[in-house]
C-alpha positions in Angstrom: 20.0 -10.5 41.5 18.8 -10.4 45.4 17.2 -13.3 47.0 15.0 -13.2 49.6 15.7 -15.7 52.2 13.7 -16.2 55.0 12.3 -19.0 57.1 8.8 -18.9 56.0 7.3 -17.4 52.9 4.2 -17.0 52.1 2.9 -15.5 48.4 -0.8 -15.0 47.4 -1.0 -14.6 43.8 2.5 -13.7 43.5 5.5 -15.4 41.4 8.7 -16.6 42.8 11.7 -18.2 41.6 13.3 -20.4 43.5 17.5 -20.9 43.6 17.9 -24.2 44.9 21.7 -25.0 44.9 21.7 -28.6 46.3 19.4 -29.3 43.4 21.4 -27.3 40.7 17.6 -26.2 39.9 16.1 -22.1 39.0 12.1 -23.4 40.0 9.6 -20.8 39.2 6.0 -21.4 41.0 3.4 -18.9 39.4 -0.3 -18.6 40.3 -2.0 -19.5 37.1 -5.6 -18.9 37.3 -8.1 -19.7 40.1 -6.5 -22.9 42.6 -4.2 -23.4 40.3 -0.4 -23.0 40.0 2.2 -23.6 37.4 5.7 -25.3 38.0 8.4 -24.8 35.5 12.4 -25.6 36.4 15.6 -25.4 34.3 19.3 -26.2 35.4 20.9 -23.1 37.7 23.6 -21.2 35.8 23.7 -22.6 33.0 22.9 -20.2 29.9 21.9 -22.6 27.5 19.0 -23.3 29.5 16.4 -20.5 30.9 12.7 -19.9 31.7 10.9 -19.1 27.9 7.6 -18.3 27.1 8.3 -18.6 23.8 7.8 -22.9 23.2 4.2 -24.8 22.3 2.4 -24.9 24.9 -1.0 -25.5 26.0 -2.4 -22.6 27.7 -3.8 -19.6 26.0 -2.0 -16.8 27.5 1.9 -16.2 28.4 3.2 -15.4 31.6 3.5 -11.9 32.0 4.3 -12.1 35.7 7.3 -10.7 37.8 9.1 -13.1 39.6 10.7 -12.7 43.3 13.9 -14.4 43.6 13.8 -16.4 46.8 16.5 -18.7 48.3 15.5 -22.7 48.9 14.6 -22.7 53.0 12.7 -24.8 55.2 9.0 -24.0 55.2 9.1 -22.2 52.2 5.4 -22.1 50.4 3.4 -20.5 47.8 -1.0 -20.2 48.1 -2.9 -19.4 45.6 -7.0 -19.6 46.1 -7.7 -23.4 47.3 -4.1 -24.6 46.3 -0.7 -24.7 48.2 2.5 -25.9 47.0 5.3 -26.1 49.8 9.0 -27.2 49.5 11.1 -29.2 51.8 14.4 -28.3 52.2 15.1 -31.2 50.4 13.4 -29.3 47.3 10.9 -31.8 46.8 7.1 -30.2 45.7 4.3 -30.9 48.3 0.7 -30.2 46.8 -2.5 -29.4 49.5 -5.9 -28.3 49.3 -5.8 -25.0 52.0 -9.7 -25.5 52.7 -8.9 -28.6 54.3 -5.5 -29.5 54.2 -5.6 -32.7 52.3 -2.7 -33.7 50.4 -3.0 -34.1 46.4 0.2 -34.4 45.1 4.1 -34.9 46.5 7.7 -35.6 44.3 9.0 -38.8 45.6 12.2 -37.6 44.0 13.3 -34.4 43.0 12.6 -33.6 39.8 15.5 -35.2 37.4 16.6 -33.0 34.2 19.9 -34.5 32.4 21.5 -33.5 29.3 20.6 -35.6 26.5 20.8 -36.4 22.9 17.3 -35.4 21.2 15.7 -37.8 18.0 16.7 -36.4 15.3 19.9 -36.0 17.1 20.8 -32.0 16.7 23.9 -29.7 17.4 22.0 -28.1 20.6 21.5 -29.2 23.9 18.1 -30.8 25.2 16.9 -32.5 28.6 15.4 -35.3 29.4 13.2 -35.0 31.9 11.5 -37.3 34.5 9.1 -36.4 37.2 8.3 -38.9 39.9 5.1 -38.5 42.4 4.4 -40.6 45.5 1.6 -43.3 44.9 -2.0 -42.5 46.7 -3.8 -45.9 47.6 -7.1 -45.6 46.0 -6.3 -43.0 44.1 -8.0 -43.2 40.2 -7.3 -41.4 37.1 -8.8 -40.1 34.6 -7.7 -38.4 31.1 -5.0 -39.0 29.6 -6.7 -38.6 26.2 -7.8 -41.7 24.5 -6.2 -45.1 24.4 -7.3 -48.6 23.8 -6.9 -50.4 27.2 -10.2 -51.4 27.6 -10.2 -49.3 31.7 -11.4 -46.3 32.8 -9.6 -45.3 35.4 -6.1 -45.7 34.3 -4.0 -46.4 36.9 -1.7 -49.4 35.9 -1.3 -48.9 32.9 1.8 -47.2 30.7 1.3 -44.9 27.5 3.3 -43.2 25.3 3.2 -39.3 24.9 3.4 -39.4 21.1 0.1 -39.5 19.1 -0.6 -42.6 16.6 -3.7 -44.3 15.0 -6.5 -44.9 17.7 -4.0 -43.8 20.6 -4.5 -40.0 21.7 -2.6 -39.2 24.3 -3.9 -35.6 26.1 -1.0 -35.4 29.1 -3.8 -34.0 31.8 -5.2 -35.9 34.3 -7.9 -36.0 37.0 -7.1 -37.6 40.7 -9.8 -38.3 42.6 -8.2 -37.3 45.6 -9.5 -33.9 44.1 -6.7 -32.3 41.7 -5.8 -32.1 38.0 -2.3 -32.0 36.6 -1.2 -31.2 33.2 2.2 -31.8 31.7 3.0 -29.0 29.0 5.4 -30.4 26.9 4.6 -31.5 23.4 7.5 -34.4 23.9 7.7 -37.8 23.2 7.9 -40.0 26.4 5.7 -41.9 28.8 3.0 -41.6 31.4 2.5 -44.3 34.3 0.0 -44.2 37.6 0.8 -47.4 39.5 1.3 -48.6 42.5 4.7 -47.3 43.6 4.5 -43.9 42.2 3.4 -41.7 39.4 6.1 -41.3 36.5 6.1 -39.1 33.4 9.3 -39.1 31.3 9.8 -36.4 28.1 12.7 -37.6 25.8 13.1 -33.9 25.0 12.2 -30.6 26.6 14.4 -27.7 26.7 12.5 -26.7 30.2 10.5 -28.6 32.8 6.6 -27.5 32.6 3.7 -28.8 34.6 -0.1 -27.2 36.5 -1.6 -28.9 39.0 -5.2 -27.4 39.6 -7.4 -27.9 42.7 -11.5 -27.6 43.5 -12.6 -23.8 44.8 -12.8 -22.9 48.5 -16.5 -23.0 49.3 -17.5 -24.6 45.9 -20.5 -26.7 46.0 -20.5 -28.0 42.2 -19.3 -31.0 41.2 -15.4 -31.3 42.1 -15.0 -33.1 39.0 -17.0 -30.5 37.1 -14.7 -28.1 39.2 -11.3 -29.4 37.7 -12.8 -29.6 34.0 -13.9 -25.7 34.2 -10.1 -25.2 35.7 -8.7 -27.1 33.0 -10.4 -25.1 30.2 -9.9 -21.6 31.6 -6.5 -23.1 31.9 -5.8 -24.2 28.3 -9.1 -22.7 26.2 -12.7 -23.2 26.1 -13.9 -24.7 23.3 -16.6 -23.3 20.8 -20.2 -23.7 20.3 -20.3 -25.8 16.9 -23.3 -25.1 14.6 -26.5 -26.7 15.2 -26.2 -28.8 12.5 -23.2 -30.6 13.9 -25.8 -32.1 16.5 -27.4 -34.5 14.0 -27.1 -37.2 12.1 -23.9 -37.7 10.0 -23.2 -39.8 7.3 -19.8 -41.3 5.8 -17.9 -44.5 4.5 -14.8 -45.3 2.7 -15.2 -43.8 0.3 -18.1 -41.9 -1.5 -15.8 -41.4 -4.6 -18.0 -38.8 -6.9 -20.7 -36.5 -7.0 -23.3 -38.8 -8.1 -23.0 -41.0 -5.1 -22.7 -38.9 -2.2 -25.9 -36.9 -4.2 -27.8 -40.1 -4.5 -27.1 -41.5 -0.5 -28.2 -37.8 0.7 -31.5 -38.4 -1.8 -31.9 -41.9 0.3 -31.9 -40.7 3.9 -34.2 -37.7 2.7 -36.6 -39.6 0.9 -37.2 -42.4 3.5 -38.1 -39.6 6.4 -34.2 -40.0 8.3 -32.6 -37.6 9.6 -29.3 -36.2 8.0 -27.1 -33.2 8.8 -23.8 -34.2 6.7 -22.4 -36.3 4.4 -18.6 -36.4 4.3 -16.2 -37.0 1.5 -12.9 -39.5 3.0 -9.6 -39.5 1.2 -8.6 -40.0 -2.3 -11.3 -37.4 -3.4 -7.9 -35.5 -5.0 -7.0 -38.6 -7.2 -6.5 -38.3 -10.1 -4.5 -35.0 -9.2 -1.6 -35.0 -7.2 -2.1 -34.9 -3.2 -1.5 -30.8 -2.3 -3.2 -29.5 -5.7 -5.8 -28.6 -3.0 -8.8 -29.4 -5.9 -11.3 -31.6 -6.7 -10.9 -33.1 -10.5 -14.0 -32.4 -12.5 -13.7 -36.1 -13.7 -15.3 -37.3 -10.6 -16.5 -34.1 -9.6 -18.5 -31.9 -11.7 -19.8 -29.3 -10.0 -18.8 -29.4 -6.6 -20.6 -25.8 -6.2 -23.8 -27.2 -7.4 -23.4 -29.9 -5.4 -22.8 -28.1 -2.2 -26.1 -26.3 -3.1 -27.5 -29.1 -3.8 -27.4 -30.3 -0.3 -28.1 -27.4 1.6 -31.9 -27.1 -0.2 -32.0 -30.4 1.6 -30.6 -29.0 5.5 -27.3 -31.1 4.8 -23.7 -29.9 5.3 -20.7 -31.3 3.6 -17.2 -32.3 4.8 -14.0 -33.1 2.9 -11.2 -34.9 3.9 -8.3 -33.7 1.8 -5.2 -34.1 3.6 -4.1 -30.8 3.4 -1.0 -30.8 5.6 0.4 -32.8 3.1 2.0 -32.3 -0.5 3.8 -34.0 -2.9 6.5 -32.8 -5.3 4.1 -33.0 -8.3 1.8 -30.6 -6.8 1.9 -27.3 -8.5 1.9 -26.2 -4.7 5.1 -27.4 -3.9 8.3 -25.8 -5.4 7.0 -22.2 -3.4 6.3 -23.8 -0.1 10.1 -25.7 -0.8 11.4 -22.0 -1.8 10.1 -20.5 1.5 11.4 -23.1 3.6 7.5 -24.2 4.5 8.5 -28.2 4.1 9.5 -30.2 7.0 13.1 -31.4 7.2 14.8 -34.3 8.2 18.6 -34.8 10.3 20.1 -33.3 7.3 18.4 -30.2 6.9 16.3 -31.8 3.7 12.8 -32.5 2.8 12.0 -35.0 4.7 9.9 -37.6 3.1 7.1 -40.0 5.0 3.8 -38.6 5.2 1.3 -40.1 3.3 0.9 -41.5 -0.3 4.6 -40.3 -0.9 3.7 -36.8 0.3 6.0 -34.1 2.2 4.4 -32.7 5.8 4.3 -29.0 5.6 5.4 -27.3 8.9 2.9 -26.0 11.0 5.2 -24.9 13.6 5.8 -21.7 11.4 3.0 -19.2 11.1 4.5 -18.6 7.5 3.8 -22.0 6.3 0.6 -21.9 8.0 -0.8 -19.0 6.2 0.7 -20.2 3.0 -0.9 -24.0 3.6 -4.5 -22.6 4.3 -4.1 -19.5 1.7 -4.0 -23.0 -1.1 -7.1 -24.4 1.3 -9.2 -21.3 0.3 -8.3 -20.9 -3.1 -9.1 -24.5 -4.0 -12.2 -25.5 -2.1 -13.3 -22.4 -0.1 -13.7 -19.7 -3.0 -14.5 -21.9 -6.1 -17.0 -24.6 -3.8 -18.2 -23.2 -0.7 -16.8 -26.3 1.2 -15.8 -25.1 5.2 -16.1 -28.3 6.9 -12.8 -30.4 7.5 -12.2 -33.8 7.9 -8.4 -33.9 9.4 -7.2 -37.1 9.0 -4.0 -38.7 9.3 -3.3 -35.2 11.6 -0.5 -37.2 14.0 0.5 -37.1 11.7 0.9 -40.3 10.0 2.9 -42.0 7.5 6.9 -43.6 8.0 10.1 -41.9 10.7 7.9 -39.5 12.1 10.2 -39.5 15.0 12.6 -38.0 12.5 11.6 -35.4 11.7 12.9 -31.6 12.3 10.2 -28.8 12.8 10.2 -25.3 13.0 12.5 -24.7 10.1 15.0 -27.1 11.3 15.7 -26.5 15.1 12.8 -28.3 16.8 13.2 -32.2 16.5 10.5 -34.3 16.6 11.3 -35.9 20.4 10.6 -31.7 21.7 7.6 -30.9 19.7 6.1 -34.1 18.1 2.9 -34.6 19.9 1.6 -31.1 19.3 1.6 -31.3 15.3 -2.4 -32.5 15.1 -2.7 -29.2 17.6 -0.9 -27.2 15.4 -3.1 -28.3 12.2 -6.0 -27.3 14.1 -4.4 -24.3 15.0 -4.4 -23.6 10.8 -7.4 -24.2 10.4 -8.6 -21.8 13.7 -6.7 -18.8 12.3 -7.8 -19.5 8.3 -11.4 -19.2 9.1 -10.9 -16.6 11.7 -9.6 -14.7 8.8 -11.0 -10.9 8.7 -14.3 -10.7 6.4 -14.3 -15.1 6.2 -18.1 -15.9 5.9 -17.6 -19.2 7.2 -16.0 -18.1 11.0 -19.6 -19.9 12.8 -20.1 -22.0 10.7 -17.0 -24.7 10.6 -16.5 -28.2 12.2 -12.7 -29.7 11.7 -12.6 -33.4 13.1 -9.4 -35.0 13.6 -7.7 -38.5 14.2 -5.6 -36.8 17.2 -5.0 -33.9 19.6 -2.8 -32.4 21.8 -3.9 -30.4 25.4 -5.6 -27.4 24.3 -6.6 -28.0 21.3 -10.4 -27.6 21.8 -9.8 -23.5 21.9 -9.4 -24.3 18.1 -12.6 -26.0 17.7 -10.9 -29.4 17.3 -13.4 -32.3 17.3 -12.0 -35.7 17.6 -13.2 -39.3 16.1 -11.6 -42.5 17.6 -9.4 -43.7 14.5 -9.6 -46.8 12.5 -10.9 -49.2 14.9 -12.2 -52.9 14.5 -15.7 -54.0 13.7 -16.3 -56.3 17.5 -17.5 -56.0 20.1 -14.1 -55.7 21.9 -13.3 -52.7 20.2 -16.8 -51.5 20.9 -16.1 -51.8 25.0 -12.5 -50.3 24.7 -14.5 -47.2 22.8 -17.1 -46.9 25.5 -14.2 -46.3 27.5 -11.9 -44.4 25.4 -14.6 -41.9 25.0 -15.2 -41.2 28.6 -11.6 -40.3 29.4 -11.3 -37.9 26.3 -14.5 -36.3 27.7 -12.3 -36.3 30.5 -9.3 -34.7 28.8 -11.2 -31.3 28.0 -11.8 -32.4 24.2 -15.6 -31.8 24.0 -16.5 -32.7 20.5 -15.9 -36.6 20.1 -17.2 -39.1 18.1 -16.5 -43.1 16.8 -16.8 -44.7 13.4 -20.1 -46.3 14.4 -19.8 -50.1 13.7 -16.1 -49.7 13.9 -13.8 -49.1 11.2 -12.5 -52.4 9.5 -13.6 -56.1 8.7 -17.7 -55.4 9.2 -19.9 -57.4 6.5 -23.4 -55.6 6.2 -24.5 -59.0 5.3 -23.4 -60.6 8.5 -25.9 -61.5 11.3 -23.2 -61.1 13.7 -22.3 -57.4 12.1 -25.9 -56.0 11.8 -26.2 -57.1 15.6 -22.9 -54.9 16.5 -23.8 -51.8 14.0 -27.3 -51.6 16.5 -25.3 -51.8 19.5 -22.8 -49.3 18.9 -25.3 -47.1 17.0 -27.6 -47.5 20.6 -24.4 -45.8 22.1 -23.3 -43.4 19.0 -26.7 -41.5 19.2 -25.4 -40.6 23.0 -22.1 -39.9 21.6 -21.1 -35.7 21.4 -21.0 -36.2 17.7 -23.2 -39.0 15.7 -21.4 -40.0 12.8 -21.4 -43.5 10.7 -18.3 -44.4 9.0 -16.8 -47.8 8.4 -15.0 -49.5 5.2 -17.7 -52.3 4.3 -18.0 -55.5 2.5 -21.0 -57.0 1.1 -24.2 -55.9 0.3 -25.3 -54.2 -3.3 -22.3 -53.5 -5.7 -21.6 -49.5 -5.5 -18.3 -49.9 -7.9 -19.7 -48.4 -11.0 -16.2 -48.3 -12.6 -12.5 -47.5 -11.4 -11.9 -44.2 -12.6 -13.0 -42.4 -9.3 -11.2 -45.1 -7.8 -12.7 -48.0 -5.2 -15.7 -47.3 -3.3 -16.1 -50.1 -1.3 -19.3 -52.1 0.4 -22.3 -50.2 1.5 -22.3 -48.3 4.9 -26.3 -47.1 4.5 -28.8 -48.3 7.1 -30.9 -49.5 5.3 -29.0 -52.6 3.8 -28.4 -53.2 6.8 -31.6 -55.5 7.2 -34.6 -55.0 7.5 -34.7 -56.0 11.4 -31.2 -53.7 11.9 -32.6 -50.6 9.9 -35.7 -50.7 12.3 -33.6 -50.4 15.4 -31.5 -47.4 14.1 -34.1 -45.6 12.7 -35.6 -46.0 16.2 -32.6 -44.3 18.1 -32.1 -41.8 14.9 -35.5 -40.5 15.8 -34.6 -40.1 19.9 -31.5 -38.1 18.7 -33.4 -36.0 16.3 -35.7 -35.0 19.4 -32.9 -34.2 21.7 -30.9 -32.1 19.2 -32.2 -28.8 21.8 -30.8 -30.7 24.8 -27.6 -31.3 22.6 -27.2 -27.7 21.7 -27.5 -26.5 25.2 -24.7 -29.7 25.9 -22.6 -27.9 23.5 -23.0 -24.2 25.0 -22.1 -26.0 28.6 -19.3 -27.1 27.6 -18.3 -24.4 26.0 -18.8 -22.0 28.9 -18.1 -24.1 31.5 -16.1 -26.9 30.5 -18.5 -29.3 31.5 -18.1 -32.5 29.0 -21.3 -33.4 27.1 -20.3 -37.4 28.0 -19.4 -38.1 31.5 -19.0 -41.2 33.7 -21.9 -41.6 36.3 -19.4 -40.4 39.5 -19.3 -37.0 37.5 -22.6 -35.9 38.4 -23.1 -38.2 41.3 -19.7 -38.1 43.0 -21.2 -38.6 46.3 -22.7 -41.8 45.6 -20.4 -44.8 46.3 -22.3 -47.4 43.9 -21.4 -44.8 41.2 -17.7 -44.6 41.5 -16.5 -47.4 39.6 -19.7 -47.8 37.3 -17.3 -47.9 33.7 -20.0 -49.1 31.0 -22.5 -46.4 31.7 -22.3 -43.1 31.1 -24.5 -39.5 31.5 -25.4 -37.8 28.4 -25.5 -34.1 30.0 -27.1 -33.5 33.5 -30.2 -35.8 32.4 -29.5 -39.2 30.6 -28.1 -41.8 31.6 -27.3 -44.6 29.2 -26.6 -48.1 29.3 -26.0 -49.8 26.0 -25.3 -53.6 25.5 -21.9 -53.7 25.2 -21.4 -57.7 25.0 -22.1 -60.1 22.0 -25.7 -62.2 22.1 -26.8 -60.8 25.7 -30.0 -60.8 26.3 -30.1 -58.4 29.2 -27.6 -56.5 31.1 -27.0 -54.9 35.0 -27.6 -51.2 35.4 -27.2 -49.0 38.2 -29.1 -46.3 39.0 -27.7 -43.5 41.1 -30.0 -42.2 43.9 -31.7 -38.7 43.4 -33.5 -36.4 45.6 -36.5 -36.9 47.0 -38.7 -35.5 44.3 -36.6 -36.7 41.2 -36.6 -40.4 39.7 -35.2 -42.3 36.7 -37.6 -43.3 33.8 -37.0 -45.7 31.6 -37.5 -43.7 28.2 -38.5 -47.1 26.3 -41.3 -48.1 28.7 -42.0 -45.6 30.7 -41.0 -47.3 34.1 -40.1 -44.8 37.0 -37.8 -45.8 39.4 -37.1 -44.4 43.1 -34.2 -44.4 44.6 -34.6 -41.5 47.1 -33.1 -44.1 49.9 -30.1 -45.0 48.2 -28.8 -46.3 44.4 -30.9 -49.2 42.7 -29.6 -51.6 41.1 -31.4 -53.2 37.9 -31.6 -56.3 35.4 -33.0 -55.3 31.9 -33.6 -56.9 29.2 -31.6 -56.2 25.9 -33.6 -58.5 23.0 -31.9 -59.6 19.9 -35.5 -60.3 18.2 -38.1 -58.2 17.8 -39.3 -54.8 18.5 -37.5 -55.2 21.8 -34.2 -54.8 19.9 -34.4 -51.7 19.3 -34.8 -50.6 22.8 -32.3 -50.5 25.9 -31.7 -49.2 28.8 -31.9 -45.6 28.2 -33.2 -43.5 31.5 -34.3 -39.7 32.0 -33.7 -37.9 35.3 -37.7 -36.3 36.2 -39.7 -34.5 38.3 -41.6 -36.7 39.7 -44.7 -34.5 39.3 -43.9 -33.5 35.5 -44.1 -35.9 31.9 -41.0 -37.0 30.0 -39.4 -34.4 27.8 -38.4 -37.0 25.0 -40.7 -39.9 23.9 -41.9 -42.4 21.4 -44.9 -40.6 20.8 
């Protein structure tokens, strides 16, 4: 190997590796698209340990570059577009914009790898890894996936990098100060901003892995919308979904036959509402066992005809059938046992956990992808024309996920853990991409969880099993605008929250209009909650419980008013949507954003964290508190010959000199409560483009 050693170097677009003996370090600093450059490090001379292109990771190419060896010396630097890293002779990493030489990022330490025991514990070697930044005051943050802390800008708080119920943890992050960073390693660990420093810990890596991503020279977009498009050219743009997926869907738990999900379709249609999908939730397998990948004509006639059935009426169907899970009665099991297509535990067995009893299958093997999906298509694709997946439990859940062995027993859990939802969607992205597969267009797959990248695949994401309040309600407002945030476009919420609502509540049909007045602004529109009250549905035990009604209209009459009010504004905006979708798609550009997104200029909008902009034109400002009768708005200021319109009464408001800020009402009686404050961006001299008329 020859080194170069010299006092200053200076690469454009090239690769170098770094030797940096005080450190006991080989650092490799690549260009990696546009202002952007990637940072990887593994211990010097030690052959158990080496560069590899060949782990999960979340960006959609492999290097393929040829690295310079260069010697650690004072001055030393790498450029690429806007970005510059440069090293002290200390070794520590020191990030700058080169347009105007602000500093983004610095290592307060060098970064620390030690050899460590991974969970499962296995015969090879891993490292633990910890990285820690220099504080920035005033810095904010944004990302980090989804997570219920109630804040938007989440500095001071500590999460875990390891998916669970309601918790989504997508390790990229936006800094104000005008970079992004992404961590890519699928480990467990932690994540803190705070005041003394920036920390992020893996339990397990066999390599350290990181991008940090900066706004263009000379670009006058949005520097936020800047960092989202690097991000996604980065790690995968997402794909258009279907124009169907921008209306109206429909779910509880649980529609549990035919009859029912025919007869609630039936109900939307004949009362004039509009409807895109109804789903079917878990269970739908019972009375077979979980894996059989089929629905039991018991409860299920004719799910063909049924499928049919809805499409005559312009409405989709979804399934949620757990298929990256299997028990040992399945008739599907003893060949993906054979093949080695189960995942193991410590001791190189089955390991047992997922859920209802079931065994996980391993994604981390292409094998046992193909074979999972090739049961997917047998049992619902060919016979049923079902294409529309409902991913649950994808973190996967269930009991000692952190031991678990993937990757036909050499990958433990604390190394790749956090990337199994990524790797289901991954399944699902190469079934349907399948040569001759009808369905390739035309298929929506919406998950509990995600990992960074996992929009490439098409991977939609709904909140988890939240609670039916209005503190959960605020801590989703929020949650949603950081996984816009995180580069997952598609995102939704169980509308009304998940758990403890009674339709027959005052308090509960005040909160389902609330969070329905925010759903219709959400990138997906779905209601799905497990009920009490209201009309029995049970009609027997043998498809199993069905639960309380989730319909809007036993909801009351006062409730069902207001819903069908806002279901009528979505229905109109569905072409807005659509081109929502295609901008995200092309440009990363998230169809939810907060307000210093588009307005990053304007101080009053910085810190604004219960509003949000639906695309380039809407700005919405549900009531997100219990019994309030009006709430504060602020209104960023526009151009000379633009001004906000209040959609519900038609009220323009200027604010050419500067942001305005407003009280509005937000009535619980009357037709007043179906309104809120709900704005359009307009040429002043043209007529709103979405009305009551």
């Amino acid at each position: 190997m020859w080194i170069i050693s010299a006092l200053l170097v200076v690469c454009v677009r090239a690769c170098i590796d770094v030797i940096d003996t005080a450190n006991n370090q080989l650092l490799r600093i690549e260009p990696w698209h546009h202002d952007a450059l990637r940072i990887r490090a593994v211990p010097l001379h030690d052959q158990r340990f080496v560069l590899r292109d060949d782990l999960v990771s979340a960006f959609v190419h492999r290097s393929n570059a040829t690295c310079t060896p260069v010697a650690l010396s004072p001055g030393l630097n790498v450029t690429n577009g806007n970005l510059c890293v440069s090293l002290s002779d200390a070794g520590l990493l020191a990030f700058s914009r080169v347009s105007d030489g602000k500093h983004l990022l610095t290592e307060k330490t060098v970064r620390m790898m030690t050899i460590t025991n991974s969970s499962p514990p296995m015969s090879a070697p891993f490292l633990a890894l910890a990285l820690h930044f220099e504080a920035v005051d005033g810095e904010r943050i944004y990302g980090l996936g989804q997570h219920k802390t109630g804040q938007l800008d989440n500095k001071g708080v500590r999460l875990n990098l390891a998916p669970a119920n309601t918790e989504i943890l997508i390790p990229v992050a936006h800094s104000s100060l005008g970079h992004a960073f992404l961590f890519n390693l699928p480990s467990f660990g932690t994540v803190e901003y705070n005041d003394t420093g920036t920390f992020w810990y893996a339990q397990s890596v066999l390599q350290a892995d990181f991008w940090v991503g900066t706004t263009g020279i000379g670009d006058t977009r949005s520097p936020w919308a800047q960092l989202q498009g690097s991000y996604a050219d980065a790690t995968g743009h997402a794909p258009v979904y279907p124009e169907w997926a921008s209306g109206f869907w429909q779910c509880k738990n649980r529609y549990h036959n035919q009859s029912q999900i025919l007869d609630v379709t039936n109900g939307y249609v004949s009362r004039g509402y509009p409807l895109s999908l109804m789903i079917i939730d878990y269970f739908s397998w019972n009375p077979l066992p979980l894996g059989d990948e089929a629905l039991p004509p018991s409860c299920w006639p004719d799910p063909k005809a049924m499928v049919d059935q809805l499409k005559t009426l312009g409405v989709e169907l979804m399934i949620s059938p757990y298929f990256h899970s299997v028990t040992s009665a399945s008739k599907n099991y003893p060949t993906a046992l054979a093949h080695g297509f189960i995942v193991q535990n410590s001791s190189g067995q089955p390991a047992l956990g997922a859920f209802a009893g079931a065994y996980l299958y391993d994604l981390f093997q292409p094998a046992a992808r193909q074979y999972a999906f090739g049961k997917v298509k047998e049992g619902y694709m060919d016979p049923y024309g079902l294409h529309h997946w409902w991913l649950d439990c994808d973190e996967p859940c269930g009991s000692h996920m952190d031991k678990m062995v993937y990757n036909n027993g050499s990958w433990p859990a604390s190394l790749v853990g956090a990337a199994y939802p990524h790797m289901l969607d991954k399944m699902v992205w190469e079934g349907m991409a399948q040569p001759g597969m009808r369905y390739e267009k035309d298929t929506v797959m919406l998950g509990r969880s995600a990992w960074a990248g996992s929009q490439r695949y098409g991977g939609a994401v709904w909140s988890g099993d939240t609670t039916s309040d209005f503190e959960n309600l605020n801590q989703q407002f929020r949650a949603g605008l950081n996984m816009a945030m995180s580069g997952i476009p598609y995102w939704t919420t169980d509308i009304g929250g998940y758990g403890g609502g009674n339709i027959d509540s005052s308090d509960f049909r005040q909160l389902i209009v609330r969070w329905f007045q925010w759903g219709a602004f959400c990138p997906l529109f779905r209601n799905h909650g497990r009920r009490s009250g209201g009309p029995s549905q049970e009609g027997g035990t043998q498809c199993g419980d069905t639960g309380g009604s989730n319909e809007i209209w036993n909801f009351g009459s006062s409730s069902e008013a207001a819903i069908a009010r806002v279901m009528k504004l979505r229905e109109q905006l569905r072409p807005y949507v659509l081109e929502q979708y295609q901008l995200a798609s092309t440009e990363g550009i998230p169809v939810i954003r907060p307000l210093f997104f588009d307005f990053w200029e304007d101080s009053g909008a910085q810190m604004i964290d219960d509003q949000l902009m639906f695309g380039p034109t809407y700005l919405v400002a549900p009531q997100l508190l219990a019994n309030a009768t009006e709430r504060l708005v602020y209104l960023p200021q526009l151009p000379s010959n633009e001004a906000w319109q209040n959609i519900f009464t038609g009220v323009k408001t200027n604010t050419t000199h500067g942001g305005a800020n407003l009280t509005e009402p937000t009535p619980l009686q009357g037709e007043g409560f179906s309104s809120f404050p709900l704005y359009m961006r307009v040429v002043t001299s043209r007529s709103v483009l979405v009305s009551e008329e």
